[in-house]
N, C-alpha and C positions, 0 to 999 in steps of 0.2 A: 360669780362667773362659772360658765361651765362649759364643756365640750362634748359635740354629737359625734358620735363614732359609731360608722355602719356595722352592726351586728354581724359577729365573724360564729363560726362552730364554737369556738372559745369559750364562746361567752353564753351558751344555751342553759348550763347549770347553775347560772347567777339567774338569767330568765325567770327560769321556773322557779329556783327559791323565791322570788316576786312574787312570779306569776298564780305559782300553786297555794300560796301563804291564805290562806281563808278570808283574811281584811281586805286583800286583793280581789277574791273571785267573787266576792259578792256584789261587787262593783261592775262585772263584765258581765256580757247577754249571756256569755259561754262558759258556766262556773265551772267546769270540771278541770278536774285534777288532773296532768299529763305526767308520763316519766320521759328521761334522756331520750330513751331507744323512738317514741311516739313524736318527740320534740325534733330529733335529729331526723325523721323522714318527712315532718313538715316544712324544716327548714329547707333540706334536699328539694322537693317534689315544689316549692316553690319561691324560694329564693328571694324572700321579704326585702324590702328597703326601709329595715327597721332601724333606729340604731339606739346604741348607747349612751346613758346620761354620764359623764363622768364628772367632778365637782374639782376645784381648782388643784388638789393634793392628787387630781388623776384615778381618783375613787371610783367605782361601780357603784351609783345612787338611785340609779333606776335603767328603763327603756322609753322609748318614743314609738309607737306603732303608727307607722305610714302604708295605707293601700290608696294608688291615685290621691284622690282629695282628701279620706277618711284619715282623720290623725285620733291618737290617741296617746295616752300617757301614764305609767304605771312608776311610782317609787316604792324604793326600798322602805319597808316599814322601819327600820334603823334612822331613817333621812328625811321620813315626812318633815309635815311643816314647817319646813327649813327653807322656802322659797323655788326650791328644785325645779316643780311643774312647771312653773310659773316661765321661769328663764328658759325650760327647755322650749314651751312654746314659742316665747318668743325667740328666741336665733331662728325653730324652723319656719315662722311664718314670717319671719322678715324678708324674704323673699317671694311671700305666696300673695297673690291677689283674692284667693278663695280657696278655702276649706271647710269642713262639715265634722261632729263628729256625733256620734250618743252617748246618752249621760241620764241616768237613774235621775229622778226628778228628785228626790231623797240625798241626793249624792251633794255631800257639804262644798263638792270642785265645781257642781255649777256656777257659783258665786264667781269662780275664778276665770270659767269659760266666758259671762258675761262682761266680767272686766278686763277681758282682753278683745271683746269686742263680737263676740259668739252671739245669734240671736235664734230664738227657737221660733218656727213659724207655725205652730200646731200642729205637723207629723208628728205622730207617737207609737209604738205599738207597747202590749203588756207583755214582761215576761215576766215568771215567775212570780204573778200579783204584781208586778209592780211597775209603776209607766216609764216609760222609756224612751226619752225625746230626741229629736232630732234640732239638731244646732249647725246653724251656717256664719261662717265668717268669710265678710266682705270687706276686701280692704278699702277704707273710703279715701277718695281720690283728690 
């Protein structure tokens, strides 16, 4: 069980301990390293509807990135493999009829995006050497 909580100023220094963690950025198009003062005028200057993974004891286990249809999902290196991604997905898409995300073709969470029902339709671009797919999920009817 777990709960999404919309990402408050609060919670930007749990962020980045994810976000900036190496395990982390090598997984994102956008590897670089941010601090507080960089993270708090992105959060300012745009106002995400991201939120927070929290785990039934009310833990901070990760984040959920939402832009429009684009979802995505970072845990805590402390919390992997623990089912976490998994459950976050599903509470947000139990609502959604269609979403999309990218995902390193390398990346062990494909498996995960497919069994939840994610299909790649051959968009790709390289970054960093490495391909980078594009995944759509439809909710079937």
């Amino acid at each position: 069980m777990i709960k999404l909580k919309p990402l408050t100023k609060e919670d930007l220094p749990f962020l980045l301990e994810v976000r900036n963690n190496e395990s982390t950025r090598k997984y994102l198009e956008n590897d670089s390293v941010f601090n507080l003062e960089q993270c708090a005028k992105w959060f300012n200057d745009t106002q995400p509807k991201w939120y927070i993974i929290l785990n039934k004891e009310e833990q901070k286990v990760g984040y959920l990135r939402t832009n429009d249809d684009e979802v995505g999902c970072d845990i805590h290196p402390n919390y992997r493999r623990k089912g976490y991604a998994r459950l976050a997905y599903n509470e947000y898409l139990k609502d959604k009829d269609y979403a999309t995300l990218w995902v390193f073709e390398d990346n062990f969470a494909i498996n995960l995006y497919e069994s939840l029902g994610f299909k790649t339709y051959g968009e790709f671009k390289m970054v960093r050497s490495r391909k980078y797919v594009y995944m759509i999920y439809k909710k079937e009817r």
